[in-house]
N, C-alpha and C positions, 0 to 999 in steps of 0.2 A: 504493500500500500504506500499512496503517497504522505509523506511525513513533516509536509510542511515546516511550520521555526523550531521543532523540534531536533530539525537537522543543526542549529546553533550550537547545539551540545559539543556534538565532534568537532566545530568550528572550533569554541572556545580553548579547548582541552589542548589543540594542535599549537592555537596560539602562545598557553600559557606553558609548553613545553618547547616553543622555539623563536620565542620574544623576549626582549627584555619591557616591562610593564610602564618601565619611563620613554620609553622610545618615541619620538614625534611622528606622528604618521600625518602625511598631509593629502587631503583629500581632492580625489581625481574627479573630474568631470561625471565620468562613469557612474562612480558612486555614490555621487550627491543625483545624481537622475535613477536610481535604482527606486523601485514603487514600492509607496510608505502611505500605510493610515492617513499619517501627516507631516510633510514634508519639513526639516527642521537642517541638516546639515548644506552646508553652499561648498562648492567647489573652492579647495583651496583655503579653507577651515583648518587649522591644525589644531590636532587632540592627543593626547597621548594613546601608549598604546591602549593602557588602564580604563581608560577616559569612555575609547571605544566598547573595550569586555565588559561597562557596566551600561552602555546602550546596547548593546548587541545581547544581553541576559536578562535586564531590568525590564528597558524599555520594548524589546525585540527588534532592535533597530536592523531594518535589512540593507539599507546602507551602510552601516557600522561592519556587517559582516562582511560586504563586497572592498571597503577600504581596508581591514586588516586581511581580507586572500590576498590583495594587491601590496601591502605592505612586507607580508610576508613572504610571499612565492612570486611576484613580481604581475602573474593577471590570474584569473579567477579559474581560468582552465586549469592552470600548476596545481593552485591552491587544491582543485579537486581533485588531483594526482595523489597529491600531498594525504586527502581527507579516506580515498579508496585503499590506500598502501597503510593505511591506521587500521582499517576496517576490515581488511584481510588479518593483519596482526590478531585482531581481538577476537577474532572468527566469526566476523560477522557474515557469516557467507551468502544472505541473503539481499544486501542490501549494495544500492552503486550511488553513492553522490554525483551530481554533476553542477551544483552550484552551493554554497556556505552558507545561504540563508532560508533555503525551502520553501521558495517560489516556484509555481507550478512548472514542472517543466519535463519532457519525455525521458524518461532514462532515471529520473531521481525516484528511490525507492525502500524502500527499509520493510523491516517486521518488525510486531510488538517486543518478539525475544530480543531481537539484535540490537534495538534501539535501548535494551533493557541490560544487555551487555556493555554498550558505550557510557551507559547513564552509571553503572556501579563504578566503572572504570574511571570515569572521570569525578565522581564522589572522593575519589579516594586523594584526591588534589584539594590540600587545603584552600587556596585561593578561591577554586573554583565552588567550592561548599561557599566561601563568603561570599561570591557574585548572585549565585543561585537563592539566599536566602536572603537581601536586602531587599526592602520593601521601595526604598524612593533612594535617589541621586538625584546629586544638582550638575550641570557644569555651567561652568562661564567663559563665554566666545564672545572674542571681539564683537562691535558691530550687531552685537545684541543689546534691547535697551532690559534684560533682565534676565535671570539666570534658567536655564532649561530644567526642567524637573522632569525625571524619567518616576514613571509608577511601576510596579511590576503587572506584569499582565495575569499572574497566580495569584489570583481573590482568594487561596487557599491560606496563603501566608500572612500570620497576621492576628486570623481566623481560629486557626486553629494551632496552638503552643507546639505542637510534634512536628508539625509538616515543618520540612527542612528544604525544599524546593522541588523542581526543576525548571520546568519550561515546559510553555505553553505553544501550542501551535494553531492556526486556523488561515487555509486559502479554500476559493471555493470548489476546486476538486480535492483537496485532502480533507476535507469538514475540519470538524474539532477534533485535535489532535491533543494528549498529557502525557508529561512523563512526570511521575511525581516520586517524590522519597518522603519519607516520615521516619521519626526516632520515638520508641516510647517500651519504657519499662525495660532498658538494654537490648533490645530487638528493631533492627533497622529493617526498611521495606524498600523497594522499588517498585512502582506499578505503572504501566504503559498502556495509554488508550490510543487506534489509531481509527478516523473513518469515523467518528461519532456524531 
């Protein structure tokens, strides 16, 4: 099935293993035109790399996703070189990436297992528990008259004291997509919806 922003997971996890978090990444034409709820990053914006992993987790920014493939692997193709040679790794054997942010598109694919294999995998990254479990971020960019507030799009967190993240997903051929983890009473979960 298609797996929509839940493919951000394996984005993140790639980044925060082959990035440094202070790094300036400056935003390409490309990636400030990538389709967003609501449009918010301009070409030529620089953000950290940090800056980006808590729009691309918080907010679901799918611009944020297309600027750190291109920061990182150089353009979005690599980047999903980069995201399939993880995914072989982890045995995902079901699933092919072909873009960072899971926007609909032919060839991008997962299962609830597989996605439920990247999601433990990537739990196990401190950083990335703290991206996944932050409720709101601000940043501040130039040439704004006030600072951007990202919300998380998991109405789960917050809610509920246990729930510890992940990410949400929804385009309108992958419906409503979750990957969700929760802690309670020394017993950790992961559970994956996809096609809801």
């Amino acid at each position: 099935l298609r797996m929509a922003s839940t493919t951000k997971i394996m984005t993140a996890i790639l980044i925060l293993e082959n990035m440094d978090l202070s790094t300036p990444v400056t935003v390409s034409a490309k990636a400030a035109q990538t389709v967003e709820p609501k449009t918010w990053l301009r070409e030529g914006d620089v953000l950290t790399v940090e800056q980006l992993l808590y729009a691309l987790m918080v907010r679901s920014a799918n611009s944020a996703a297309v600027a750190l493939a291109e920061a990182c692997s150089g353009s979005v193709d690599q980047f999903a070189d980069l995201m399939n040679q993880k995914a072989a790794e982890l045995g995902m054997n079901y699933t092919q990436f072909v873009n960072p942010n899971g926007l609909d598109a032919d060839g991008h694919y997962s299962t609830a297992a597989d996605m439920a294999l990247v999601a433990g995998y990537a739990m196990r990254n401190e950083k990335f528990r703290v991206l996944v479990s932050t409720e709101t971020y601000s940043v501040e960019l130039p040439d704004r008259s006030e600072p951007i507030v990202f919300k998380n799009t998991n109405k789960l967190l917050g809610e509920l004291s246990w729930v510890t993240g992940i990410k949400t997903g929804l385009t309108p051929k992958a419906e409503q997509c979750f990957v969700g983890s929760a802690s309670k009473n020394g017993v950790s979960v992961i559970s994956v919806i996809l096609g809801q």
